[in-house]
C-alpha positions in Angstrom: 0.0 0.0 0.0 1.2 3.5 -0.9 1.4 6.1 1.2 0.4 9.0 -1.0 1.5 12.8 -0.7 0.1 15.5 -2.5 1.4 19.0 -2.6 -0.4 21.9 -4.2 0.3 25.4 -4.4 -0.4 28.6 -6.8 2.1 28.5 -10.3 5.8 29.3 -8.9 5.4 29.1 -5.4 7.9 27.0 -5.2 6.3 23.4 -5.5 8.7 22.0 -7.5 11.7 22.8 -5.3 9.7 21.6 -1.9 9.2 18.0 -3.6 13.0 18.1 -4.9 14.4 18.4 -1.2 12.6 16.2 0.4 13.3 13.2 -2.3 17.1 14.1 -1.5 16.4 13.5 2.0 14.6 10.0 0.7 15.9 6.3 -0.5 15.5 6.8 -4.2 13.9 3.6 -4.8 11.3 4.2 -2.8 9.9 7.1 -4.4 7.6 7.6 -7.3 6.4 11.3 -8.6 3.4 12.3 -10.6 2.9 15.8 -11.7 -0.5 17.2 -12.5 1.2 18.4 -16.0 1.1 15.0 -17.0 -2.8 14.8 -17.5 -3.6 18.3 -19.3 -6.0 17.0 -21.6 -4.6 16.5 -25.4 -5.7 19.3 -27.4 -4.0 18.2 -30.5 -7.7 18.2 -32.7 -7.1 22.4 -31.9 -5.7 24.5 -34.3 -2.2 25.6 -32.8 -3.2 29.4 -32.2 -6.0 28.2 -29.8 -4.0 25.7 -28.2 -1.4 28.6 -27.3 -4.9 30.2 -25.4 -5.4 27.3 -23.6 -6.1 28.1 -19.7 -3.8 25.7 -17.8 -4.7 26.9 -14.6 -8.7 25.7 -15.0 -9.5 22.4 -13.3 -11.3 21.7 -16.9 -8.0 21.6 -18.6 -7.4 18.4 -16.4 -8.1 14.6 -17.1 -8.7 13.7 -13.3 -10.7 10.8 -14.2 -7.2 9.5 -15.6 -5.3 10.6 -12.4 -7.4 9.9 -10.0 -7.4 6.6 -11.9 -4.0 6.0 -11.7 -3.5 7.1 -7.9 -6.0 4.2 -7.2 -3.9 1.5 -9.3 -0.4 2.5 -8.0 -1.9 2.6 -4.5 -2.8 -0.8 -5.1 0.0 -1.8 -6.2 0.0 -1.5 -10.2 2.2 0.2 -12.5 0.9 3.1 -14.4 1.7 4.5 -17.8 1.7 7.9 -17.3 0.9 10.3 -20.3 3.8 12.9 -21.1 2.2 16.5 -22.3 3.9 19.0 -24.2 3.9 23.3 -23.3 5.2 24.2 -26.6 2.3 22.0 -28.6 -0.2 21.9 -25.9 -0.5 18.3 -26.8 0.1 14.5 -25.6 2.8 12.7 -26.8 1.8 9.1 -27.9 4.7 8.1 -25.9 4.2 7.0 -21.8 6.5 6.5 -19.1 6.1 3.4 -16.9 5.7 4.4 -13.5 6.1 1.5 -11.0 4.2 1.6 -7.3 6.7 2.7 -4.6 6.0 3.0 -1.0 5.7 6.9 -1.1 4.4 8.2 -4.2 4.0 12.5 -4.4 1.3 13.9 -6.3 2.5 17.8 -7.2 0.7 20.3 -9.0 -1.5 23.6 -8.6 -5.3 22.1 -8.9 -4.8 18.3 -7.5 -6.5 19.5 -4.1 -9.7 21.1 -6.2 -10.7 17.6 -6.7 -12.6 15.9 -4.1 -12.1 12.3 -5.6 -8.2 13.0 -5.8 -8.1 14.7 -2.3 -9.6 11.7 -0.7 -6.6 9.3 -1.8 -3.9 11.5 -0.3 -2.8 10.7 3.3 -1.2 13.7 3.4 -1.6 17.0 2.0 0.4 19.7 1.6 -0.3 23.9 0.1 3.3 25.3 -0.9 2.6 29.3 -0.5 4.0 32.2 -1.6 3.9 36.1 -2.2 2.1 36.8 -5.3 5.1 39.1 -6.3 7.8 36.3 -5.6 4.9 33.6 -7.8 5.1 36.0 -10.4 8.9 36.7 -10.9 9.4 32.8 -11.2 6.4 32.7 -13.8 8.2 35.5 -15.9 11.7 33.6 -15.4 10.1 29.7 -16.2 8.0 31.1 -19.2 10.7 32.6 -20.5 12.9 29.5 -20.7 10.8 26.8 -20.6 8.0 27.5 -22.7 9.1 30.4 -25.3 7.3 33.1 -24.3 7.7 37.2 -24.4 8.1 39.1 -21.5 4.5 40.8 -22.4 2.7 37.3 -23.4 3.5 36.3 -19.9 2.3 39.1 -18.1 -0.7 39.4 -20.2 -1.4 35.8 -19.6 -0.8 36.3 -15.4 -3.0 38.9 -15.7 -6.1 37.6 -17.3 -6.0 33.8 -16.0 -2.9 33.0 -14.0 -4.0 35.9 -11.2 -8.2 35.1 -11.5 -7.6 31.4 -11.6 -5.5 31.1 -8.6 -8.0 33.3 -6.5 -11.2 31.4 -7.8 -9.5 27.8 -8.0 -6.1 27.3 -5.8 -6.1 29.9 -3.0 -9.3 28.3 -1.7 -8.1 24.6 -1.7 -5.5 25.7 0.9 -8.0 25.2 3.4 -7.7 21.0 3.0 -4.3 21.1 3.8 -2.9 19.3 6.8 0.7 21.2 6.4 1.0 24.2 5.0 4.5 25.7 3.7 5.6 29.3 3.5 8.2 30.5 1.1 8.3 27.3 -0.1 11.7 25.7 -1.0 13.4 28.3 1.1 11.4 27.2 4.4 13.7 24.4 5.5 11.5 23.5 9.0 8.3 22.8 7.0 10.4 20.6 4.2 12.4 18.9 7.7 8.8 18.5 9.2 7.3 16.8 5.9 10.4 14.5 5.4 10.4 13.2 9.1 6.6 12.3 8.8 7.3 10.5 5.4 10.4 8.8 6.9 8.4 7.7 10.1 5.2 6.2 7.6 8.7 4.2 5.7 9.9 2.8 9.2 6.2 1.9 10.1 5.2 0.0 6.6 8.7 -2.3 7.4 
């Protein structure tokens, strides 16, 4: 049986980094990751323009039949083929990547404690927060790199969904928490905190 994580938080507030430190404080083989990315719905029947629109941060944009789905099968003790999504096509590659059940697997992304069905497999769950101002410098910087985009297409896009989408959708998730982190992958207490209560589950499932 898996002991399953999930740690949410607005876009760039850090998530990314919090789940990176506490795997290094993990035994690697016991660890499995699924990121929300994975199950943006394919959007490859869309001309490419429209797919450029698309509104990642709406829990619409998700397939959480499919992860809620394979949250149940790796908790059982199944492997998974997990979907790989592009940014720069807004699409799904025919390709998956085999994810084997591990004794901790963490669930990461901004909207996987909107869903109810989802929330109710995690044993723990975690909200990563952050100043909007600090969110929104890390937006600029990823956007930039990662996914091709102008300085102005960013801030236009923070502006009209990233900003309205985290209020309406993500800020108010924060309240199912059971830890919540502050600056996240700067705050080394709450990371210590959440690695010593995944450590302790490891020693107890021996």
């Amino acid at each position: 049986m898996s002991f399953i994580i999930g740690i949410a938080g607005g876009t760039g507030s850090g998530k990314t980094t919090v789940v990176k430190k506490v795997i290094e404080g993990l035994p690697k083989d016991e660890v499995a990751i699924i990121t929300q990315d994975s199950y943006y719905k394919d959007n490859s029947h869309l001309p490419l323009e429209v797919r450029q629109e698309m509104n990642f941060d709406h829990p619409g944009s998700l397939e959480f039949k499919l992860l809620t789905e394979h949250i149940k099968m790796l908790k059982a003790g199944k492997e998974i083929q997990q979907p790989i999504y592009s940014y720069l096509t807004c699409t799904r590659s025919k390709e998956t990547i085999t994810v084997k059940p591990k004794k901790v697997v963490i669930i990461e992304g901004i909207l996987i404690l909107q869903n109810a069905q989802l929330r109710n497999l995690m044993d723990i769950k975690v909200f990563v927060d952050a100043d909007n101002d600090d969110r929104l410098m890390r937006v600029i910087k990823r956007d930039l790199v990662e996914r091709g985009r102008s300085v102005n297409k960013v801030l236009e896009r923070y502006e009209k969904t990233v900003k309205p989408m985290h209020l309406q959708f993500i800020e108010p998730t924060k309240r199912y928490a059971d830890v919540i982190i502050p600056q996240g992958g700067n705050n080394k207490v709450g990371i210590d905190l959440l690695t010593s209560i995944i450590e302790k589950n490891l020693k107890l499932s021996k």
